[in-house]
C-alpha positions in Angstrom: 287.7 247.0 195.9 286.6 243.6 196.1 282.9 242.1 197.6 282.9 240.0 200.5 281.7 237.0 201.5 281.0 235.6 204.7 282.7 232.1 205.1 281.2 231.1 208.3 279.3 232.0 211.2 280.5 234.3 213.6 282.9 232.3 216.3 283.4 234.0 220.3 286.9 234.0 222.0 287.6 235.2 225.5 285.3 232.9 227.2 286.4 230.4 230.1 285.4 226.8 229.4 283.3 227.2 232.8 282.3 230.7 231.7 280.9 228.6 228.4 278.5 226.5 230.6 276.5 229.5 231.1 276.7 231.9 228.9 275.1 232.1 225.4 275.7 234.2 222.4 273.5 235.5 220.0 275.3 237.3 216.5 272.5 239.3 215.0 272.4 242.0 211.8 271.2 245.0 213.5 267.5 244.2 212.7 267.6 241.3 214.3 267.6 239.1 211.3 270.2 236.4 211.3 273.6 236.4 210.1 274.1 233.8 207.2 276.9 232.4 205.8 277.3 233.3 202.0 276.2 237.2 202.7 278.4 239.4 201.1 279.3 242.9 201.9 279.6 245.5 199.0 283.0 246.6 198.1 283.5 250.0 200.1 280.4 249.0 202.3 279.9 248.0 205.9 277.6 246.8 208.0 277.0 246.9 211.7 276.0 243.7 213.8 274.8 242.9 217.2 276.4 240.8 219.8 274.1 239.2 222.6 275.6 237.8 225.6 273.1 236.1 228.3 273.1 233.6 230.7 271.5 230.6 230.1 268.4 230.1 231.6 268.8 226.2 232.0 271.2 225.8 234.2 271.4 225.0 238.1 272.5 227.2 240.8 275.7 225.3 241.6 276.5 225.2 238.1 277.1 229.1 238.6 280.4 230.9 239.9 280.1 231.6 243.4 283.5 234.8 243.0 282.6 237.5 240.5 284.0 236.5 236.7 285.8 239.0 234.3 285.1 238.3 230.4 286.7 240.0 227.5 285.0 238.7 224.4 286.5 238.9 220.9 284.0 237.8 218.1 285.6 236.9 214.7 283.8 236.7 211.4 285.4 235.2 208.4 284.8 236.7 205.1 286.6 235.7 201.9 286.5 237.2 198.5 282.8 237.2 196.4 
């Protein structure tokens, strides 16, 4: 019955520190415009997001795991009363 406000961007769990080195994570609305912090959500509302997981392109081959890697994200986002 209250708005919401988002307190801060979206944060990942799940994620290995090694796992970290070449992954990256993109939290879109889904539009594709970015998530700010300060948007508020309607009382009653909802709203659906996008979660983008990639590697990253920059890094080196040994950098890589060389065994197959299991990861079960958990995003979190924040929001506080409006």
């Amino acid at each position: 019955s209250v708005d919401a406000k988002l307190n801060a961007l979206p944060t990942v769990a799940g994620v290995s520190t090694d796992q970290d080195v070449y992954t990256n994570y993109t939290f879109t609305h889904t539009d594709g415009t970015a998530i700010a912090v300060g948007e508020t959500i309607a009382a009653g509302a909802s709203k659906n997001f996008k979660v983008r997981v990639e590697f990253d392109d920059s890094i080196t081959a040994d950098q890589l795991p060389e065994e197959a890697q299991t990861m079960t994200l958990t995003v979190g986002m924040n929001y506080v009363q409006a």
